[in-house]
C-alpha positions in Angstrom: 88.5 101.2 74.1 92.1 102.3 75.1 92.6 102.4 78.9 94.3 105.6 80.4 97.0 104.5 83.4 99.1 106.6 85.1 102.3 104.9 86.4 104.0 107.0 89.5 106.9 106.5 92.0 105.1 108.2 95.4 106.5 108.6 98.7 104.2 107.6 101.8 102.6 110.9 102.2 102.0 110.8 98.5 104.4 113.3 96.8 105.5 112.5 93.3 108.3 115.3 92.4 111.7 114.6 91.6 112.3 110.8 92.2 114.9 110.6 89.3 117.5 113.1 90.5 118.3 116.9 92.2 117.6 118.6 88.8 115.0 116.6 87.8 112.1 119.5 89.1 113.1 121.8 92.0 110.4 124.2 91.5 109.4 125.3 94.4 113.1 125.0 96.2 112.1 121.3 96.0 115.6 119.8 97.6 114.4 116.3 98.0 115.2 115.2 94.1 116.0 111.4 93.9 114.4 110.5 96.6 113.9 107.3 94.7 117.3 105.9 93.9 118.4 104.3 97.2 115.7 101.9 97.0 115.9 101.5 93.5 116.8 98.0 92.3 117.0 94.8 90.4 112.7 94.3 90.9 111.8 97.6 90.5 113.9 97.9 87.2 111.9 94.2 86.4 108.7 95.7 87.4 108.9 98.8 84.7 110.5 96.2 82.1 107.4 94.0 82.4 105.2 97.7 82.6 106.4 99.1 79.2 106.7 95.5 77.8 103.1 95.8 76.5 102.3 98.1 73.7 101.2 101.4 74.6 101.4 104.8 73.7 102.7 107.8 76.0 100.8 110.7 77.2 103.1 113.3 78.6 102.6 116.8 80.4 105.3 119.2 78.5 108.1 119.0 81.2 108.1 115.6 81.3 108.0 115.3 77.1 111.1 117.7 77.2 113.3 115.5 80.0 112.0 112.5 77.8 112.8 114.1 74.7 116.2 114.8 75.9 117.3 111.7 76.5 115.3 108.5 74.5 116.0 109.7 71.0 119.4 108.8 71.9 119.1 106.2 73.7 121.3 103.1 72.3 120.3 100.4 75.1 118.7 98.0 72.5 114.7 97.9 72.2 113.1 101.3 72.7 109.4 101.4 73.2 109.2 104.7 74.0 110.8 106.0 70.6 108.0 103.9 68.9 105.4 105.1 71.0 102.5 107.5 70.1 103.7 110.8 72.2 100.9 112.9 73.2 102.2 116.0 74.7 99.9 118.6 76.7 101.4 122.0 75.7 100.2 125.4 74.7 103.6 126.9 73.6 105.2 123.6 71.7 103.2 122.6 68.5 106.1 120.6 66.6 109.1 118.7 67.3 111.8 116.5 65.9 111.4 114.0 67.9 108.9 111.3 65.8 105.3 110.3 66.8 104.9 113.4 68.6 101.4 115.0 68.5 100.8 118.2 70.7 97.5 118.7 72.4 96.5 122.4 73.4 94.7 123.0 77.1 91.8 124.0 75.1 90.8 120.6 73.7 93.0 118.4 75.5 89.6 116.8 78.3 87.8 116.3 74.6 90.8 115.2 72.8 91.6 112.6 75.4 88.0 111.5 75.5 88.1 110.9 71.7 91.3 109.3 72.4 89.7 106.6 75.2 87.3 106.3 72.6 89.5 104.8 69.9 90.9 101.2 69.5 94.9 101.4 70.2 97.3 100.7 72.8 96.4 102.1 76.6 97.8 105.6 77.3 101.0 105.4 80.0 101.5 108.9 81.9 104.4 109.3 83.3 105.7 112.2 85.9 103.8 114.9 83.9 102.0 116.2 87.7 100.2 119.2 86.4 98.7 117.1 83.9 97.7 114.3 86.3 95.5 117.1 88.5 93.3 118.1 85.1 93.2 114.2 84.2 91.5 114.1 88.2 89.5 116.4 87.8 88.0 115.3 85.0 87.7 111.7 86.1 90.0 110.2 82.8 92.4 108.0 84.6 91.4 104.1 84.3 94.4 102.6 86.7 97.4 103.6 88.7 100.7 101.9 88.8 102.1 102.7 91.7 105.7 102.4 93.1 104.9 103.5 97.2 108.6 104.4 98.5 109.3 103.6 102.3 109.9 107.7 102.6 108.0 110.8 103.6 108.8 114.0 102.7 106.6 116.7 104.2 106.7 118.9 100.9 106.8 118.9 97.1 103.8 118.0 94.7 101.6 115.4 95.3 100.0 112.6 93.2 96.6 113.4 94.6 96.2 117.3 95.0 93.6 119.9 95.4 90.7 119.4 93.1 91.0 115.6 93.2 87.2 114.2 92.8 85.9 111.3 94.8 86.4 107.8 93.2 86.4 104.3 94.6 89.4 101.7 92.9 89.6 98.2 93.5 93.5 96.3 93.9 94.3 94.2 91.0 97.6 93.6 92.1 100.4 93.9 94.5 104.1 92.8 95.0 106.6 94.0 97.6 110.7 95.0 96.3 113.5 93.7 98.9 113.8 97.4 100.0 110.5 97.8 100.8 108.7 99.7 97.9 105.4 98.6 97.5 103.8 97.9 93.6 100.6 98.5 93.4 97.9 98.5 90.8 94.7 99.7 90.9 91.6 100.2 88.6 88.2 102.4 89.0 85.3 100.9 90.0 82.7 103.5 90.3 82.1 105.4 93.1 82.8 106.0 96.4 80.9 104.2 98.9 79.7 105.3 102.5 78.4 103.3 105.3 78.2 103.0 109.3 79.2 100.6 111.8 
């Protein structure tokens, strides 16, 4: 069985747009982009070497497949696992691209596709930005583990990681490191659910 993970850069009050730069996804007069790159660094860039290091294969809401797409075909950095990689791309207006290893999941099958998908022997699924996606993979319960990069930052507005429609869920840490600036890694996988008590 192929593990789904979603890997996310998150400020403290758990918004996940724009980390990579101002133009990166405004929507919404979003004026925050690249809210990442001061703390970005040495271990970080370690952290997402060891990350994608393992094989795996990429699922990718349609704005983040198109920022990808505009940039890794081209890439001439040495190694590229995300050229190799398996794209699947949630998207009910693309069906076909250059770009190779690109397969194109409409909204209408994508919760059975990517059940089928679990299902199968293969490399884990990575998701990365791709927030609209990420809500339907919530609400469906289909994410396995979250990578997490947790920026010393808040916000106040943009999208967040964990939005309206999120259902209850219990994780367990499976591991945790902390970057000289102060952005904490943090991985976590399901286990089951939630849990209530009393003192």
């Amino acid at each position: 069985m192929r593990k789904l993970v979603v890997l996310s850069f998150i400020t403290l009050d758990g918004v996940m747009q724009g980390p990579g730069g101002p133009q990166e996804d405004p929507s919404g007069g979003f004026a925050y982009g690249g809210w990442t790159v001061p703390y970005f660094d040495d271990f970080l860039g370690q952290i997402m070497d060891e990350q994608m290091g393992r094989p795996f294969d990429l699922l990718l809401g349609r704005k983040t497949f198109d920022i990808f797409a505009s940039y890794w075909p081209h890439f001439d950095g040495g190694e590229n696992p995300i050229n190799k990689a398996t794209k699947y791309v949630a998207s009910d207006t693309l069906t076909t691209h250059e770009w190779s290893n690109s397969v194109f999941l409409s909204s209408g099958v994508l919760v059975d596709e990517l059940k089928k998908l679990k299902q199968q022997d293969g490399p884990d699924l990575q998701v990365h930005g791709s927030g609209d996606l990420i809500q339907t993979l919530l609400k469906h319960d289909l994410v396995d583990e979250f990578w997490l990069k947790i920026f010393p930052v808040t916000l106040g507005t943009g999208k967040r990681l964990f939005a309206d429609g999120t259902l209850p869920a219990a994780f367990t840490v499976s591991e945790t490191r902390l970057s000289p600036n102060g952005v904490i890694v943090a991985n976590y996988e399901r286990a089951g659910d939630v849990k209530t008590g009393s003192f």
